[in-house]
C-alpha positions in Angstrom: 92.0 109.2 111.3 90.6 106.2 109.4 89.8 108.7 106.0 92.9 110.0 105.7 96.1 108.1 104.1 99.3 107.6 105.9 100.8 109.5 103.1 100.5 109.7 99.0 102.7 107.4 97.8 103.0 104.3 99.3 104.7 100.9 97.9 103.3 97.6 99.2 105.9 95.3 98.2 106.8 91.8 98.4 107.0 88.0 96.9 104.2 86.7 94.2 101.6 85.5 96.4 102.1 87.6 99.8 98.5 89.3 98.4 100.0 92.6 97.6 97.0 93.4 95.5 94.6 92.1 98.3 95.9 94.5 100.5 96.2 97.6 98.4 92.1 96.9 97.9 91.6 96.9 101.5 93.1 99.8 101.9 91.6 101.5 99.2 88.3 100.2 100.3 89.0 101.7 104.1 89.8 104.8 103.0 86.7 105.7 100.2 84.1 104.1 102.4 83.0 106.9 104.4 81.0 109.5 102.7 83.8 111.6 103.9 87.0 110.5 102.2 89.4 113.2 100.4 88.9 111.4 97.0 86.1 113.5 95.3 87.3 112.4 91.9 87.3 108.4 92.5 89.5 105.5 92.7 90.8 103.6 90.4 92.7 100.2 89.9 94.9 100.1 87.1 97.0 97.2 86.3 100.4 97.0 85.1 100.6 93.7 84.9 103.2 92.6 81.4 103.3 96.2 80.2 106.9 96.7 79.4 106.7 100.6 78.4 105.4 103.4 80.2 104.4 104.3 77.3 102.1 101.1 76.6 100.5 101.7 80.4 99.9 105.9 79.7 96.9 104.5 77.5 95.2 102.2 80.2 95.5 105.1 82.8 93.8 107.4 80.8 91.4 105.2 79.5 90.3 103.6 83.8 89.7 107.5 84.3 88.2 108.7 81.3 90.6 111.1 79.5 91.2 111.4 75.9 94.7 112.4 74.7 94.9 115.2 72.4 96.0 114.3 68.7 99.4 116.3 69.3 101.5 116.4 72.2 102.9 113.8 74.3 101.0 112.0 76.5 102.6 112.0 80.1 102.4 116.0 80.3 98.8 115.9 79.0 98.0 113.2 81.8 99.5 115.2 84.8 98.1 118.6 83.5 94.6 116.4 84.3 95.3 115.3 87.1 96.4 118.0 88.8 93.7 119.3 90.7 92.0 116.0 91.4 91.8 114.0 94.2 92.2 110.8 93.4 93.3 107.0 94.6 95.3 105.3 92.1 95.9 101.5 93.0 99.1 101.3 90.2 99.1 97.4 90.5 101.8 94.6 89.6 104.6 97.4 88.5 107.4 95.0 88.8 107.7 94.3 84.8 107.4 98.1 84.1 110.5 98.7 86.6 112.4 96.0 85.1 112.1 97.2 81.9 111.4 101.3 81.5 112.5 102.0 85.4 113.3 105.5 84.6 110.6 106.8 82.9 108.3 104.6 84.8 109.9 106.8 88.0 110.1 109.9 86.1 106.1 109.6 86.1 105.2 108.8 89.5 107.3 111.4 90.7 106.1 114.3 88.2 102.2 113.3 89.5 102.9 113.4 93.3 104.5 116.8 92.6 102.1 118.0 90.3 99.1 116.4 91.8 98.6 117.1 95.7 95.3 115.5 96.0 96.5 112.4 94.0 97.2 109.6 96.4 99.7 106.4 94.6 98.9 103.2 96.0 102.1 100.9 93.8 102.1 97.0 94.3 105.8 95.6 93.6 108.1 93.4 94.4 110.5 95.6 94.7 110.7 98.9 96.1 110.3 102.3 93.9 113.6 103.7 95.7 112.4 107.0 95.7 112.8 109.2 99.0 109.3 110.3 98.8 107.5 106.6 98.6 106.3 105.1 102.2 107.5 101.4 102.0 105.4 98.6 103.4 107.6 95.1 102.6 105.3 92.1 103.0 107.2 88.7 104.1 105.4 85.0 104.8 103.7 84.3 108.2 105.7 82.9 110.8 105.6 79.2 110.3 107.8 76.8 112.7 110.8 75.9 110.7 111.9 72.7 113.0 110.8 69.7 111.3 110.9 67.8 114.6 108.2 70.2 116.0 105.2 68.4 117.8 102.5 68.3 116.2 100.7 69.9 119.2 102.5 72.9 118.6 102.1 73.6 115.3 99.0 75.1 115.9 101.2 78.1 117.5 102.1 79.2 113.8 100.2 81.7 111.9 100.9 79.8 108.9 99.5 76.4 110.0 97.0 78.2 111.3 95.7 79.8 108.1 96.4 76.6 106.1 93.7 74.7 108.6 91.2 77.5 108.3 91.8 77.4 104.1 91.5 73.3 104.3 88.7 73.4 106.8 86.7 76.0 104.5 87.0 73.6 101.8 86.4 70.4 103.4 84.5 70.9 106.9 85.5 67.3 107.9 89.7 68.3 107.6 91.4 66.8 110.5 95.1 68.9 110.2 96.0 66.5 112.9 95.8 63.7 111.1 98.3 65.7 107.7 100.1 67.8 110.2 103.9 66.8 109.6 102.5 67.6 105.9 101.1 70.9 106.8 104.3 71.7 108.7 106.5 70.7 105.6 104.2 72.7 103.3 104.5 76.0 105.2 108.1 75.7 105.3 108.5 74.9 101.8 106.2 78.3 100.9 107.9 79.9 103.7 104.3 81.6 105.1 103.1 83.0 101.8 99.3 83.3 102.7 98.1 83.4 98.9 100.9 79.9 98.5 
């Protein structure tokens, strides 16, 4: 069923540059597109990107959906209690320097809104993996690239890699002849080892 989510948490993880965030937009796109999708309430992309405390991030979540904290109380018990009956798709991007740094609090949260929230769907971007028995993983690696050196040049069109690196080139300069750079090419996709955003 193209409206409906493969489950409601999900961790796209991988390298800088394997387009983590690219893909976790697709998706999100896919899924509200129809007129039918399960998330009545919205999506939202909010970025995690050089927060180092949950505590920092709580904030920006609130703010990307419009809540305002009450004066007292804390705020993660406030957040879930509004989010509980919505239906929502959160795109919690670039999580990495969160986990690093406030892992268990950072966890503590994700898990408290998938249980408190059953209509709340967690799209997380990483590079690492959560580690938590209810997150679907999907680990993103580089395109397959030919790793011989001493490949012919006719056959480096048989990589992915190569292959995306001509259509790139070719966007930016129509008259790119890769046959004329490809023991270049071929070096540059094994030195990037496939990363499609490299």
């Amino acid at each position: 069923d193209h409206d409906r989510m493969p489950a409601r948490l999900i961790s796209i993880c991988g390298l800088g540059g394997m387009g983590k965030s690219s893909l976790a937009l697709k998706l999100a796109h896919e899924h509200t597109d129809s007129p039918k999708h399960k998330f009545k309430d919205g999506a939202y992309f909010v970025s995690a990107e050089n927060m180092r405390k949950l505590a920092e991030w709580l904030p920006s979540l609130a703010e990307c959906i419009g809540f305002k904290f009450y004066d007292l109380g804390a705020p993660k018990p406030q957040l879930i209690n509004y989010l509980r009956k919505k239906a929502i798709l959160f795109i919690f991007d670039g999580l990495e320097t969160l986990l690093a740094h406030d892992r268990d609090s950072t966890l503590d949260f994700i898990t408290d809104l998938f249980h408190a929230a059953p209509k709340v769907t967690q799209l997380v971007t990483s590079r690492e993996r959560l580690g938590l028995s209810i997150e679907q993983n999907l680990e993103l690696s580089g395109l397959d690239y030919l790793a011989d050196a001493l490949t012919a040049p006719n056959e480096l069109n048989q990589s992915p890699a190569y292959r995306l690196f001509d259509d790139a080139a070719k966007a930016t300069q129509a008259h790119f002849r890769p046959d004329l750079h490809s023991a270049d090419i071929a070096h540059i996709c094994r030195l990037t080892e496939g990363m499609p955003l490299a």
